[in-house]
C-alpha positions as CSV (number, residue, x, y, z in Angstrom):
1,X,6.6,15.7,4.9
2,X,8.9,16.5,2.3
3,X,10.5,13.2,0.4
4,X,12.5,13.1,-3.2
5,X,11.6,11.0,-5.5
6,X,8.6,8.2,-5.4
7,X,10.7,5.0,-3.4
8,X,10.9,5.1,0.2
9,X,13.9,3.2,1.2
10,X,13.4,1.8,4.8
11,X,16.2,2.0,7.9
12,X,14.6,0.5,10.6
13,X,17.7,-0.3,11.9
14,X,16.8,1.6,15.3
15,X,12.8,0.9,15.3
16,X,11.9,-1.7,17.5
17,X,9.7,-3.7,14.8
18,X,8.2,-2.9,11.5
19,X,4.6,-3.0,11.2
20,X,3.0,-3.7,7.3
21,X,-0.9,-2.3,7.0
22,X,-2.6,-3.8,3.9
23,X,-5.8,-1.6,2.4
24,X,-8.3,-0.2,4.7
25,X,-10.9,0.8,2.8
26,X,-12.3,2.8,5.5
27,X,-12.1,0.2,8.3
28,X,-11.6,2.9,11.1
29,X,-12.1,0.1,13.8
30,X,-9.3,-1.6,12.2
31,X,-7.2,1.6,12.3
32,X,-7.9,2.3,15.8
33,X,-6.9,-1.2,16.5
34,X,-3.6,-0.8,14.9
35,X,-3.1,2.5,17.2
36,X,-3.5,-0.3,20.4
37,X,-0.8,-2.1,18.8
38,X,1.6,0.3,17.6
39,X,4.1,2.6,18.6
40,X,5.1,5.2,16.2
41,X,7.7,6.4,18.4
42,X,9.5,3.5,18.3
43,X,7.9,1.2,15.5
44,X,8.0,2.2,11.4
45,X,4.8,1.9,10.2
46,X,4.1,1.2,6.4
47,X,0.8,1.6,5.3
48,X,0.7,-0.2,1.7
49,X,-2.2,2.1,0.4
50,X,-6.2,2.1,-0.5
51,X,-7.4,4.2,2.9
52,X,-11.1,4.8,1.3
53,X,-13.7,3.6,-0.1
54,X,-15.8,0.7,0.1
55,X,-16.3,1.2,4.0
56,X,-17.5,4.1,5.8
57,X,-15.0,6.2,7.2
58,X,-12.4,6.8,4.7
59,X,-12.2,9.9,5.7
60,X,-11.6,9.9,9.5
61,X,-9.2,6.8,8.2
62,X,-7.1,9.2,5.6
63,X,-7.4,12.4,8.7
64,X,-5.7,9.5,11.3
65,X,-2.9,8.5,8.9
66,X,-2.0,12.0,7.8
67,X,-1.9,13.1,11.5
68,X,0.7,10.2,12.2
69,X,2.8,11.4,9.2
70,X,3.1,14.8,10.5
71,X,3.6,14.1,13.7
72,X,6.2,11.0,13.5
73,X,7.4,11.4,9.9
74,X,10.1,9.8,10.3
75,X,8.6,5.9,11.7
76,X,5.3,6.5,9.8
77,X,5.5,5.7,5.9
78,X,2.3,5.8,3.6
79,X,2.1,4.3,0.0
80,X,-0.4,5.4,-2.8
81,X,-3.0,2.8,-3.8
82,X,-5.4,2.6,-6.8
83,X,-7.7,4.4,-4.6
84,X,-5.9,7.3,-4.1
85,X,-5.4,7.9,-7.7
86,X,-7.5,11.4,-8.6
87,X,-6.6,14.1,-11.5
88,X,-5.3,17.5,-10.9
89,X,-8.9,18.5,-10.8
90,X,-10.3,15.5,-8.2
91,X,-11.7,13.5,-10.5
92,X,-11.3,9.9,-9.9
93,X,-9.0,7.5,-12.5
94,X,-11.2,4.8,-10.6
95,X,-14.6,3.3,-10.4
96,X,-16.6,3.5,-7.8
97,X,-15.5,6.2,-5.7
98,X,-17.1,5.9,-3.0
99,X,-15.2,8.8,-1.1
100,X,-16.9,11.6,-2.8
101,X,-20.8,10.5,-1.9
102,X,-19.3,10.0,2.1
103,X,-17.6,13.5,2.2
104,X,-20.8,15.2,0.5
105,X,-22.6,12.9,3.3
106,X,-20.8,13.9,6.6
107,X,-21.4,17.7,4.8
108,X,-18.5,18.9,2.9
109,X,-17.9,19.9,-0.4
110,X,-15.8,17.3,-2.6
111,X,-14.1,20.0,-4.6
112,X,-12.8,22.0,-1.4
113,X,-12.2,18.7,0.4
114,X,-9.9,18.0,-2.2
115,X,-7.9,20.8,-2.5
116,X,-7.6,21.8,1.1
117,X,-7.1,18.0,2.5
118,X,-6.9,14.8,0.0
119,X,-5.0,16.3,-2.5
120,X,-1.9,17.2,0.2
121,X,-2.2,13.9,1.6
122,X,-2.1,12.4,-1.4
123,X,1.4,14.5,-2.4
124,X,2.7,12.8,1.1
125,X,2.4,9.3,-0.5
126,X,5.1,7.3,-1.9
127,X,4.6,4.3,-5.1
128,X,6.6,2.0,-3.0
129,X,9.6,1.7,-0.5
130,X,12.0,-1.0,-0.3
131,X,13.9,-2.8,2.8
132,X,17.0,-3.4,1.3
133,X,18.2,-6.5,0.3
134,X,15.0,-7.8,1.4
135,X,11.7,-7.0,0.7
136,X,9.8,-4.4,-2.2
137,X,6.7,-3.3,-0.4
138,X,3.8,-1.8,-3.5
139,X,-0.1,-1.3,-3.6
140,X,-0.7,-4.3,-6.3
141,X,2.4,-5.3,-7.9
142,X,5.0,-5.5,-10.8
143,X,6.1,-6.0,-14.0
144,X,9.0,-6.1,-16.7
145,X,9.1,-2.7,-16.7
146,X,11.0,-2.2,-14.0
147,X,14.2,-2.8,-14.6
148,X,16.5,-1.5,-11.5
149,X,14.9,0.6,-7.9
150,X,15.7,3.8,-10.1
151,X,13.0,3.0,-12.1
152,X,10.4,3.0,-8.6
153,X,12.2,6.1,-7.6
154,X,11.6,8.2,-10.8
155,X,8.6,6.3,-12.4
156,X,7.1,6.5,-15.9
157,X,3.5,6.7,-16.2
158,X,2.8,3.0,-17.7
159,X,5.3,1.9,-14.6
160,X,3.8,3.8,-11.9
161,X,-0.1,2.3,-13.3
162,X,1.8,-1.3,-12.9
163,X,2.7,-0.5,-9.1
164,X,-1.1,0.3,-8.6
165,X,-2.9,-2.3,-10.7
166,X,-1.2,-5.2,-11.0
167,X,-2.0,-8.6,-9.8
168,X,0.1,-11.8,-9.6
169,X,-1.1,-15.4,-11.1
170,X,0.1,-19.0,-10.8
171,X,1.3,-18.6,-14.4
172,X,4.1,-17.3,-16.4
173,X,4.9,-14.0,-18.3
174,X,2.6,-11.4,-18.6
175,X,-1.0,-10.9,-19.4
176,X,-3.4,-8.0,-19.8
177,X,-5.0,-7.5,-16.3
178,X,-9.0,-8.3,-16.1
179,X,-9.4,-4.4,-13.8
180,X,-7.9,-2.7,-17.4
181,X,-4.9,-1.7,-16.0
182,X,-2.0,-2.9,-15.3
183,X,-0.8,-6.6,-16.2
184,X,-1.0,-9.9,-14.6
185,X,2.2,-11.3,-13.7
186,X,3.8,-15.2,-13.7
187,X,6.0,-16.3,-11.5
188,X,9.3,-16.3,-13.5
189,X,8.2,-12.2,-14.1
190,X,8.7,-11.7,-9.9
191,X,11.6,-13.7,-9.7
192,X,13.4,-11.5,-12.7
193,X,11.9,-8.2,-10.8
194,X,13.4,-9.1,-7.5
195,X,16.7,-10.7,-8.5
196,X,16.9,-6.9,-10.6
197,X,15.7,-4.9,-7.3
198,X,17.9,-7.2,-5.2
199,X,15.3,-8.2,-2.6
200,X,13.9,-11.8,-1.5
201,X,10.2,-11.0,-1.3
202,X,7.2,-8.5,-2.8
203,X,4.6,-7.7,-0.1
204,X,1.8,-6.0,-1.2
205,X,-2.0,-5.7,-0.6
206,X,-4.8,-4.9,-3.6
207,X,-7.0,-7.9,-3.5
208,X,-8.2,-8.3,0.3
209,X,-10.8,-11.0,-0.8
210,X,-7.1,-13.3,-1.8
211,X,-6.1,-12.3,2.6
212,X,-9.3,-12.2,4.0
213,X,-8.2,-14.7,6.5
214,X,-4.2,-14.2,6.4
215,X,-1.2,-13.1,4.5
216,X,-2.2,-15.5,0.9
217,X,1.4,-16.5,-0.2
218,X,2.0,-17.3,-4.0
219,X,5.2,-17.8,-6.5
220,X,7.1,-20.4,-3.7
221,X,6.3,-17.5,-1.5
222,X,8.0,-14.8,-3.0
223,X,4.6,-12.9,-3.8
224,X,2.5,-12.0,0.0
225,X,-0.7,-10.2,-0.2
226,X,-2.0,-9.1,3.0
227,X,-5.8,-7.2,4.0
228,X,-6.3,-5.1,6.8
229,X,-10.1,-4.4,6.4
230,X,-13.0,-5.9,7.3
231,X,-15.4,-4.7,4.7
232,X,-15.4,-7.7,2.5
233,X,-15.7,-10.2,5.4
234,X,-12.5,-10.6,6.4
235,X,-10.6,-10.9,9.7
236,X,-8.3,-7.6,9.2
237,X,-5.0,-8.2,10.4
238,X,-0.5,-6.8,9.5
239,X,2.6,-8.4,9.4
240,X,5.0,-7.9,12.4
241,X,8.6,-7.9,10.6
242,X,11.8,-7.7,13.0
243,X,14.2,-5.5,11.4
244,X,17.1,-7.4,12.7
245,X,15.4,-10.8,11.2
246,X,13.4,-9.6,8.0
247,X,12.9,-13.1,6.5
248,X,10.9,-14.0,9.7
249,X,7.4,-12.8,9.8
250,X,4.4,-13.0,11.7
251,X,0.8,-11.9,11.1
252,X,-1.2,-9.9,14.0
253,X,-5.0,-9.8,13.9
254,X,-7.0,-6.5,14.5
């Protein structure tokens, strides 16, 4: 699936409904679940990112989301998480990675794995993607760094690490971010971001403990963090958005 740039700008205009996946962390019941559901022929599917790790089948989950981007590229739409940030050589820029003990596990060997089948799934991935003059769908968040959708589309380094880390509090302004990356950010810093980007709402996933139960609303609802794993506990679960009514949303449970 070849794409320019790192923002995925969504025209669902056709699709019957749009269908938001929060992290998996290697919930393949929860996957297969969402195959019941869905219909990538006729439904966009945007999965927000963070498809290993913690659970036990990250990779049968990352194989069953790269299989749906080949085969409807068009409907299906991943984003890059935390999790799925490696070096050129496949060595994690996170802690723990639990993906390489289950791929030595079930047999393989990590280098090779990467190469021949994360690292090209990982180039399919976008930093975020945008309904327009809606909602900015990202892994963990924003910041004041990002100025206008160009700078989501052609990200620098320190921006793209915001996407991927960040975390929103019941504050204002910015604050270093307890994970070491990223920033913590107020509610006055998503209201700037999104009058900037043009949207209404920031959907995101990166802290499934916050959704373990439902979408966790925050910043007079502007911020929506969503899970849709069950390794920490939680009842997994995505958002149901109708193209034609964006602003209305509703939560299904896996």
């Amino acid at each position: 699936m070849a794409k320019e740039g790192k923002l995925k700008v969504l025209e669902p205009r056709n699709l019957k409904r749009l269908i938001v996946v929060g992290d998996l962390h290697g919930d393949y019941a929860a996957f297969n679940s969402l195959l019941n559901l869905a219909n990538p022929s006729r439904d966009c599917i945007l999965f927000l990112g963070d498809y290993a790790d913690r659970g036990l089948n990250g990779m049968e989950v990352i194989e069953g989301i790269d299989s749906l981007l080949k085969k409807y590229s068009a409907n299906v739409v991943a984003l890059k998480g935390n999790h799925e940030s490696y070096t050129e050589s496949g060595i994690p820029t996170f802690s723990p990675c639990d993906l390489m003990y289950e791929v030595r596990e079930k047999g393989k060997d990590w280098d090779a794995y990467f190469e021949k089948e994360l690292k090209p799934f990982i180039g399919k991935l976008y930093l975020a993607a945008v309904l327009p003059d809606e909602i900015l769908f990202v892994h963990g968040g924003v910041s004041r760094k990002i100025r206008s959708l160009r700078d989501l589309e052609k990200p620098s380094r320190e921006i793209e690490i915001d996407v991927l880390w960040s975390d929103p509090f019941e504050g204002y302004g910015e604050r270093p971010n307890w994970r070491g990356a990223g920033v913590e950010f107020g509610r006055d810093v998503s209201e700037e971001v999104c009058k900037k980007l043009g949207v209404k709402k920031i959907i995101r996933s990166h802290q499934p403990r916050k959704a373990m139960f439902g979408p966790f609303e925050e910043h007079e609802g502007r911020v929506i963090t969503i899970s849709s794993t069950s390794v920490y506990g939680g009842k997994p679960f995505v958002l149901l958005i109708d193209p034609k009514k964006p602003s209305e949303l509703s939560t299904h449970f896996l």
